[in-house]
C-alpha positions as CSV (number, residue, x, y, z in Angstrom):
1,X,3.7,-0.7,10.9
2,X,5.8,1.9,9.1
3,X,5.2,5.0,11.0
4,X,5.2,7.4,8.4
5,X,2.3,5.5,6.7
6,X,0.3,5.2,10.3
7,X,-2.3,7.1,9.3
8,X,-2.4,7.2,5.3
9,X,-4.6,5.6,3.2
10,X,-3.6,3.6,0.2
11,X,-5.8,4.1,-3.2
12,X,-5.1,1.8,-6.5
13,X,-6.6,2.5,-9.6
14,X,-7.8,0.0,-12.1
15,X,-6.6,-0.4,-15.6
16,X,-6.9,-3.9,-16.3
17,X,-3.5,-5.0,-18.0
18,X,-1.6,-1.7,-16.8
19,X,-2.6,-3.3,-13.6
20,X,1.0,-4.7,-13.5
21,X,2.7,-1.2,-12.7
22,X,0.6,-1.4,-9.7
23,X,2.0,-4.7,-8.8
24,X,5.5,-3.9,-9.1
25,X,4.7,-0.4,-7.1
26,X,3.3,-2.8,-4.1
27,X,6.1,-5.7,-4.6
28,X,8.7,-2.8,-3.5
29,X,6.1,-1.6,-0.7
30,X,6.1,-5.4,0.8
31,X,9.9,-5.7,0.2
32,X,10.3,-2.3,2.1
33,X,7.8,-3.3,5.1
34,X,5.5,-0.3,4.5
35,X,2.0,-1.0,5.6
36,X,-1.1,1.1,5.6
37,X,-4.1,1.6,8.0
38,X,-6.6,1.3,4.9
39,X,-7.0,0.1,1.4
40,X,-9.2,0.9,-1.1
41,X,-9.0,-0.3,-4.8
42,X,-10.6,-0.4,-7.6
43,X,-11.0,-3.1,-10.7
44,X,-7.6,-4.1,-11.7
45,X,-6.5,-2.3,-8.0
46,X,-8.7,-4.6,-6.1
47,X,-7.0,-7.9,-7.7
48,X,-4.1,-5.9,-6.5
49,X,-5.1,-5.1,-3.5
50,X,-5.7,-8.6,-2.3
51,X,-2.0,-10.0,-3.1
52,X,-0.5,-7.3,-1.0
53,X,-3.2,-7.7,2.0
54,X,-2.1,-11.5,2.4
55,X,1.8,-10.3,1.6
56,X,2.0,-12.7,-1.5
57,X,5.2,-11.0,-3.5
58,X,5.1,-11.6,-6.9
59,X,1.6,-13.2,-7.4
60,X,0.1,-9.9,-8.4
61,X,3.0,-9.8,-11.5
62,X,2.0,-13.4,-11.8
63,X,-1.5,-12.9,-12.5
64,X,-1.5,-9.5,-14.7
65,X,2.1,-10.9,-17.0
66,X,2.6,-14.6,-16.6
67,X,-0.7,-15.9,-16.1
68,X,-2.3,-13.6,-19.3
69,X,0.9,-14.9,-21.6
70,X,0.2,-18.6,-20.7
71,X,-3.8,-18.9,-20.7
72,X,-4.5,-15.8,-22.1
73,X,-7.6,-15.2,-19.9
74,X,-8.5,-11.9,-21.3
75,X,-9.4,-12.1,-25.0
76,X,-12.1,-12.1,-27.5
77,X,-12.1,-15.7,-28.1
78,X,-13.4,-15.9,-24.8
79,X,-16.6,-14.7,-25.8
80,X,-17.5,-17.6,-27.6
81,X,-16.4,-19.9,-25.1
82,X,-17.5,-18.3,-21.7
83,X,-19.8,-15.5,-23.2
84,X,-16.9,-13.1,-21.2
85,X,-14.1,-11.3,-22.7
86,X,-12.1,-13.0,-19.4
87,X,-12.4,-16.7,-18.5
88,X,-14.1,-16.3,-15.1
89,X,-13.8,-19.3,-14.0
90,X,-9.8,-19.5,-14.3
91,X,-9.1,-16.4,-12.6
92,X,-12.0,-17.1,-10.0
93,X,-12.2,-20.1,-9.5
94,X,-8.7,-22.2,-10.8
95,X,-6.7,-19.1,-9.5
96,X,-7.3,-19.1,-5.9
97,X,-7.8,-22.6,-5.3
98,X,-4.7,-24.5,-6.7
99,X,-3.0,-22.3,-9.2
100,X,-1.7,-20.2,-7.1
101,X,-3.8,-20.1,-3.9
102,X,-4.5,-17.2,-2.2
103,X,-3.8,-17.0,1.0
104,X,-7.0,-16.0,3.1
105,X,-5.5,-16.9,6.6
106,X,-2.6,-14.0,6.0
107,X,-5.6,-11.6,4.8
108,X,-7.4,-12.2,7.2
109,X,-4.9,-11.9,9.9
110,X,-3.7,-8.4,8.8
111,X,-5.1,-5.6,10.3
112,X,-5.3,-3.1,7.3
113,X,-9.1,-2.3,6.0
114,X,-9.7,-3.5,2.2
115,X,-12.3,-2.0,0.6
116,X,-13.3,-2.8,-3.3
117,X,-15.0,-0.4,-5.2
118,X,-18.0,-1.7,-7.1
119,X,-20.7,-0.1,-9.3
120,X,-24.2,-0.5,-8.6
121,X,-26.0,-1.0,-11.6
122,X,-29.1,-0.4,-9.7
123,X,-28.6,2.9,-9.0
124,X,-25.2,3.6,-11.1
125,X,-23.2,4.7,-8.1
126,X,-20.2,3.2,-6.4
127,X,-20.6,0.9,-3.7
128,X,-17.6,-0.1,-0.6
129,X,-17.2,-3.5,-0.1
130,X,-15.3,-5.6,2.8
131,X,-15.1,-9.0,3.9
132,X,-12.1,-10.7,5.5
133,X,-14.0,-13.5,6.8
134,X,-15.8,-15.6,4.2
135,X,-13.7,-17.0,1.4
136,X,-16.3,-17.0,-1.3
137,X,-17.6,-13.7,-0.7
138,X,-14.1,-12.1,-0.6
139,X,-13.9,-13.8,-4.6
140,X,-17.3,-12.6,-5.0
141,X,-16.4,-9.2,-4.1
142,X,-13.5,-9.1,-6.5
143,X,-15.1,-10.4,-9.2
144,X,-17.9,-7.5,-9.3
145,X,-14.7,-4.6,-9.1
146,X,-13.4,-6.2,-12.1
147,X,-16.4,-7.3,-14.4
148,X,-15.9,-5.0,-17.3
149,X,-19.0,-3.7,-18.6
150,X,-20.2,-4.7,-22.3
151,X,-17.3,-7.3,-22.2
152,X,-18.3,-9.1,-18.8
153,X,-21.5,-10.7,-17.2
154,X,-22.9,-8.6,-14.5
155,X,-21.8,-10.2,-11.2
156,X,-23.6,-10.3,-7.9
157,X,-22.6,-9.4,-4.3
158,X,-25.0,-10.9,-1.8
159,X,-27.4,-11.2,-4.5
160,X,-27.2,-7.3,-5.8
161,X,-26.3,-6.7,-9.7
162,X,-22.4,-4.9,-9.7
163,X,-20.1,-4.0,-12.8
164,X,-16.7,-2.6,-12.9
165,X,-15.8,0.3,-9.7
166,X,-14.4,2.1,-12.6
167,X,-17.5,3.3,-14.0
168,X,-19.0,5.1,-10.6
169,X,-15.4,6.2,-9.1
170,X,-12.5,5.0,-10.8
171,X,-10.1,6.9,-8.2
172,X,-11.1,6.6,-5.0
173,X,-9.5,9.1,-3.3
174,X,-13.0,11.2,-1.9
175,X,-13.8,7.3,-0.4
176,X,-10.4,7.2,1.4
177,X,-10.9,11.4,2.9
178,X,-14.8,10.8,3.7
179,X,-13.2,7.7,6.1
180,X,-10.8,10.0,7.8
181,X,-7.6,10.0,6.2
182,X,-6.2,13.0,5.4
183,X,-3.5,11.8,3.4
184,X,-2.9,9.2,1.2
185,X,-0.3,7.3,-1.6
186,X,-2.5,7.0,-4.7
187,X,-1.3,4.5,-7.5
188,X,-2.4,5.5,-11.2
189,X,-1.8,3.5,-14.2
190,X,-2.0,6.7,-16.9
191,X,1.3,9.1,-17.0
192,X,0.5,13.0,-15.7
193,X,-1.7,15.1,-17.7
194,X,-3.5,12.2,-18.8
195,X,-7.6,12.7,-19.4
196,X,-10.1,10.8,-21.2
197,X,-13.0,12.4,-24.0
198,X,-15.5,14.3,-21.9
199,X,-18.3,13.6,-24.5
200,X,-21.4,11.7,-23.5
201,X,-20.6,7.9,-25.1
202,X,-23.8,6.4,-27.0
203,X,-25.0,3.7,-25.5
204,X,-27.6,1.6,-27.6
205,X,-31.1,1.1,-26.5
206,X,-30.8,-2.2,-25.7
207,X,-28.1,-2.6,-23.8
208,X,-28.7,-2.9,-19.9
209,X,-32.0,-1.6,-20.8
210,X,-33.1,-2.7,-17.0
211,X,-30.4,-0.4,-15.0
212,X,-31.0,3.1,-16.8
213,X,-29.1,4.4,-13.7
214,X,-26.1,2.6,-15.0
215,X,-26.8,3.3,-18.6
216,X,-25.8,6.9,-17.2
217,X,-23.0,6.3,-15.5
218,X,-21.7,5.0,-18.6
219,X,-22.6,7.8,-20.3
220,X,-21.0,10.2,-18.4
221,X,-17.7,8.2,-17.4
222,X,-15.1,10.7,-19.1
223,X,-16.3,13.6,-17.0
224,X,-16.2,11.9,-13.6
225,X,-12.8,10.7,-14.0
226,X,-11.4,14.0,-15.5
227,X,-12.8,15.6,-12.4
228,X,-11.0,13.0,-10.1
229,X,-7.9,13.1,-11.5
230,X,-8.3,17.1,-11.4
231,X,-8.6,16.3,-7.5
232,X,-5.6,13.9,-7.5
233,X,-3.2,16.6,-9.0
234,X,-4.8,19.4,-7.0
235,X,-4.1,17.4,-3.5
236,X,-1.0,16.4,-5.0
237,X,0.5,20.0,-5.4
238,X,-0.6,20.4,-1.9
239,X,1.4,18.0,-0.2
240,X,-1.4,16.1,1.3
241,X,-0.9,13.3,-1.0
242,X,2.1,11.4,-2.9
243,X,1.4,9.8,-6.1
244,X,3.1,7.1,-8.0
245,X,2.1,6.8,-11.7
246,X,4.0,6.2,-15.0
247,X,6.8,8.7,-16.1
248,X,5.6,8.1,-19.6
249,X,2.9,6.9,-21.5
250,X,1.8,3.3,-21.4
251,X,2.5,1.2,-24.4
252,X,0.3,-2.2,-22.9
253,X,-2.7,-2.8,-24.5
254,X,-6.1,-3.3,-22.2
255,X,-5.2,-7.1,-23.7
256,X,-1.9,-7.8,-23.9
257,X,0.4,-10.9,-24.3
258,X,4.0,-9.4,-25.2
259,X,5.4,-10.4,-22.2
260,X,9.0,-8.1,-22.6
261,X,6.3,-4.8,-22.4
262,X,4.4,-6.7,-19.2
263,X,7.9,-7.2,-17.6
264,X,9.2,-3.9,-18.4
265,X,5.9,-1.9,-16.9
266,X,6.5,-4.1,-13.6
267,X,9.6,-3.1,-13.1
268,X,8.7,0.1,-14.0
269,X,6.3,0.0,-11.1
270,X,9.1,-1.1,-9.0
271,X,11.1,2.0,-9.8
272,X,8.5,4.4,-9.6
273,X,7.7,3.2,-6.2
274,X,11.6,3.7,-5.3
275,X,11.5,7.1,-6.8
276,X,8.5,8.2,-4.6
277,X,8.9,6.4,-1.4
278,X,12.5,5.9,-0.7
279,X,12.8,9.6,-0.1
């Protein structure tokens, strides 16, 4: 293990398609050997997070550029034909088992924790999930971190209703400190000073009329993640933490096919990575 990362946590955020700056920032981390203790990701992060567990260069780029651009998994059309806004069963399903299969032997025999944040829709709060032993449970897991709400069916971990992490914690930087790490390399996907509308969102009446606690969390999404990335640039200025995020704005869309902006936010990953680390 890279000793200067011995006993620092790694955090990704989500951000579905901008999910590709995080997998050029862990490409340069697996081409550089750097390894950490602990994992924890959320949504897009957690898709992440499993490429760079089993050291599978280039499959994370795959899945959030090359895969979107040729079967355009995330879209609307989708709704009519899998009643999801991403074709579950391709990235689920198809993905791991033969398009490019993921290697659970490799996860499995690396030492570093991987947790995936999910949200509860029971109680709207986050829940910390691990498995490196049982294949369909580590897909299951996944799956729940990244089911969108409004756009995605709800999912189910061991038989509990889960939606996106992003809604209970979207940067889970409190998870990584309340397990003992001190420090940590937190991956964003929004530039600096980035913060989202604090205002309660409306949610109709009808939707997810069963899980008011996650009718909530909804509601008050803005405010929680202001808060957290408050915390990210307080620990930041610090020195307790280094953080990698885009120098500039992001021009991909939540769906996006223009492959020349996917490529460029990968490599801009990459050199964001350099920038930070290499130092």
């Amino acid at each position: 293990m890279n000793t200067r990362f011995a006993s620092t946590a790694l955090v990704l955020e989500g951000g579905g398609m901008r999910g590709v700056f995080t997998s050029g920032v862990l490409d340069w981390m697996i081409d550089h050997d750097i390894t950490f203790p602990y994992l924890v990701g959320v949504s897009a992060g957690s898709s992440n997070a499993l490429s760079f567990a089993s050291h599978q260069r280039g499959r994370g780029k795959y899945i959030f550029a090359d895969l979107q651009v040729e079967r355009h998994y995330l879209g609307m059309r989708n709704l009519l034909r899998h009643r999801s806004i991403m074709d579950m069963d391709l990235l689920y399903h198809e993905l791991p088992e033969t398009i490019w299969p993921y290697d659970y032997e490799a996860y499995k025999a690396n030492p570093m924790r991987v947790e995936s944040v999910a949200t509860d829709c029971l109680t709207g709060g986050a829940v910390y999930l691990e498995e490196k032993e049982d294949a369909e449970r580590i897909i299951d897991i996944v799956r729940a971190s990244s089911s969108l709400p409004f756009a995605c069916p709800i999912a189910h971990v061991d038989g509990h209703p889960m939606l996106d992490g992003g809604i209970a914690d979207s940067i889970p930087l409190q998870r990584a400190i309340d397990q003992g790490y001190e420090h940590a390399v937190v991956v964003l996907t929004r530039q600096r000073g980035y913060r989202k509308e604090e205002k309660p969102s409306h949610i109709p009446s009808f939707v997810y009329r069963r899980y008011p606690q996650l009718r909530e969390a909804l509601r008050t999404r803005g405010a929680r993640y202001n808060a957290q990335v408050a915390m990210v640039e307080q620990l930041e200025q610090e020195g307790r933490i280094i953080v990698i995020r885009p120098d500039h704005p992001v021009e991909v869309a939540r769906i996006e096919t223009d492959m020349d902006k996917m490529n460029a936010l990968y490599r801009h990953g990459f050199e964001m990575a350099e920038k930070m680390l290499s130092r």
